[in-house]
C-alpha positions in Angstrom: 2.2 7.6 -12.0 3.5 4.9 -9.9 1.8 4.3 -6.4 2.9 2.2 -3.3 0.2 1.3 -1.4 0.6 0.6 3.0 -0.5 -3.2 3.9 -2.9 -1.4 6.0 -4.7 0.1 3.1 -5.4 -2.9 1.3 -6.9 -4.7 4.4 -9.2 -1.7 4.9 -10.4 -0.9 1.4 -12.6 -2.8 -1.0 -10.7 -5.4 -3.5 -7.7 -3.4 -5.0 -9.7 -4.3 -8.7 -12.6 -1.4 -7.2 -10.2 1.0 -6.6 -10.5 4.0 -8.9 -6.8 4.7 -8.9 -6.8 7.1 -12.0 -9.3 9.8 -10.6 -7.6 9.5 -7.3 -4.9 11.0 -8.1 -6.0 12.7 -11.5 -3.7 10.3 -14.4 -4.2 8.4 -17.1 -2.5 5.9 -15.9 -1.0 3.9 -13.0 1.4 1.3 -11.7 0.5 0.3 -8.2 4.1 -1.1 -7.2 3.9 -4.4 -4.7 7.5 -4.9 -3.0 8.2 -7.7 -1.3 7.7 -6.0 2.5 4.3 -5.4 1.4 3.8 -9.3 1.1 5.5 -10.2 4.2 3.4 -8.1 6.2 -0.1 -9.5 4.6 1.5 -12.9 5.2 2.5 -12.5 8.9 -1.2 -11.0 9.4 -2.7 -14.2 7.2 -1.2 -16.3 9.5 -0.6 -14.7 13.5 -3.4 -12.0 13.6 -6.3 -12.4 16.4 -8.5 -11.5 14.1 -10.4 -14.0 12.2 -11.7 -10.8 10.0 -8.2 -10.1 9.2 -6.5 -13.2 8.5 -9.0 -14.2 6.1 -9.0 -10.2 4.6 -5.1 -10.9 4.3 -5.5 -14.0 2.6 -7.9 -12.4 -0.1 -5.2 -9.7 -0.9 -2.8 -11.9 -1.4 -4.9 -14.2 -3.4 -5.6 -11.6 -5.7 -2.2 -10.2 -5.9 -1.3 -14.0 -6.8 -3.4 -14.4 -9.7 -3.0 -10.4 -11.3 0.8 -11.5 -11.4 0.7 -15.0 -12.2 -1.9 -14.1 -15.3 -0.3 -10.9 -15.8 -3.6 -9.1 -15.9 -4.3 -5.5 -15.2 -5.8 -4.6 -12.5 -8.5 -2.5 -14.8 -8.0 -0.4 -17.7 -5.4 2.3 -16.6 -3.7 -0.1 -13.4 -1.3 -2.0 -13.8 0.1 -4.3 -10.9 4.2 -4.9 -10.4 6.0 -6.8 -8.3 9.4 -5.1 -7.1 11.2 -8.4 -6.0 14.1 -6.8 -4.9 14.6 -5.6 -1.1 15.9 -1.8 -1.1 19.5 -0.9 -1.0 18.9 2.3 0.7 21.3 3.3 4.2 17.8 3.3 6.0 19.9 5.1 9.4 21.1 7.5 6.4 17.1 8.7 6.2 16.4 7.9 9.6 14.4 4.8 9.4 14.2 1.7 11.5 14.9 -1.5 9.6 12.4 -3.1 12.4 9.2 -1.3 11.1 7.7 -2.5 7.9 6.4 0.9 7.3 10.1 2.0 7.0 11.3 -0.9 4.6 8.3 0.4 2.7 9.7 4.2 2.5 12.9 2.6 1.5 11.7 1.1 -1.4 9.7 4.1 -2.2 13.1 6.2 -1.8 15.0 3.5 -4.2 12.0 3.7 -6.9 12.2 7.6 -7.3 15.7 7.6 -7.7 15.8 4.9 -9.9 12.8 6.5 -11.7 12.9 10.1 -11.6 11.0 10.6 -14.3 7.8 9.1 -12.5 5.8 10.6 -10.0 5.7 8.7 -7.3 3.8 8.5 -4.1 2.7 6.8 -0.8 -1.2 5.7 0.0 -1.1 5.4 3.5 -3.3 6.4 6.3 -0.3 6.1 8.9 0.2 9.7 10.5 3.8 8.1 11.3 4.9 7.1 7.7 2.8 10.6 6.0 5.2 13.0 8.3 8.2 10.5 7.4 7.1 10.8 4.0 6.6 14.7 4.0 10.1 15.1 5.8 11.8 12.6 3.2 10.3 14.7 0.2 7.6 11.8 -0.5 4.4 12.6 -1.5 1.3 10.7 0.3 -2.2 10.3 -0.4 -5.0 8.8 2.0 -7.4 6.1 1.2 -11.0 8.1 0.4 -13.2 6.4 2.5 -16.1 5.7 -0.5 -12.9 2.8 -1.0 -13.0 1.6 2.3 -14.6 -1.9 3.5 -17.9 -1.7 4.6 -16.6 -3.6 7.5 -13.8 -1.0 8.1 -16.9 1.5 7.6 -18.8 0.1 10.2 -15.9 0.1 12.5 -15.2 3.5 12.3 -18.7 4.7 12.7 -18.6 2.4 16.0 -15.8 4.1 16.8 -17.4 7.8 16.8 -20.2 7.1 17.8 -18.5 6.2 20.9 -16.9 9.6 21.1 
């Protein structure tokens, strides 16, 4: 099973290494696939978000993501890590995406990987009502972060957040 994961997720969950991908989405095994647009965005948050939280969130992704592929480790027994260096070759107006929006280079690449590699099931882990209904209208199966995965800081957020309500 091969899964993309939103930039948003990995700011908002615990390190990607925690991450019971395997019982998430009931395999044996799985390739969480990191393209380029993924890295942009953590970088352009590392650097320009308000957030001190954030930029220094970013910067831990991208640390990690650093040393799995540089060491070539897996991310545990089961995960595996890879890089897509490539941008996508998709007609993005052809699908109806915006080649403005990171969340649409993202459904690109995801729409390039599953033709490219029909044989894998493929999906999108994304909390983004915009990108799921892109996603379900594209044929592009989703999944959402559960929140035992999330950040205790994201945690306490959100409980701030409905308590409010």
């Amino acid at each position: 099973m091969d899964i993309f994961l939103d930039s948003m997720v990995y700011l908002k969950s615990v390190p990607v290494r925690e991450i019971d991908f395997c019982r998430i989405l009931g395999s044996d095994s799985v390739t969480v696939q990191l393209p380029r647009v993924t890295l942009r965005e953590l970088e352009q948050l590392k650097v320009s978000h308000p957030s001190s939280w954030t930029r220094d969130r970013a910067a831990q992704v991208l640390a990690c993501f650093d040393s799995l592929i540089t060491l070539g480790d897996q991310v545990h027994p089961g995960v595996d890590l890879h890089f897509i260096s490539s941008t996508p070759h998709v007609e993005m107006a052809k699908y109806g995406l915006n080649p403005e929006w990171n969340d649409d280079w993202l459904i690109a690449t995801v729409l390039e990987w599953k033709k490219s590699h029909s044989a894998a099931d493929t999906m999108l882990m994304t909390d983004g009502i915009d990108a799921r209904l892109t996603c379900r209208h594209l044929q592009i199966d989703t999944v959402e972060l559960p929140g035992k995965y999330r950040h205790q800081h994201v945690r306490n957020a959100e409980k701030y957040v409905g308590g409010l309500r």
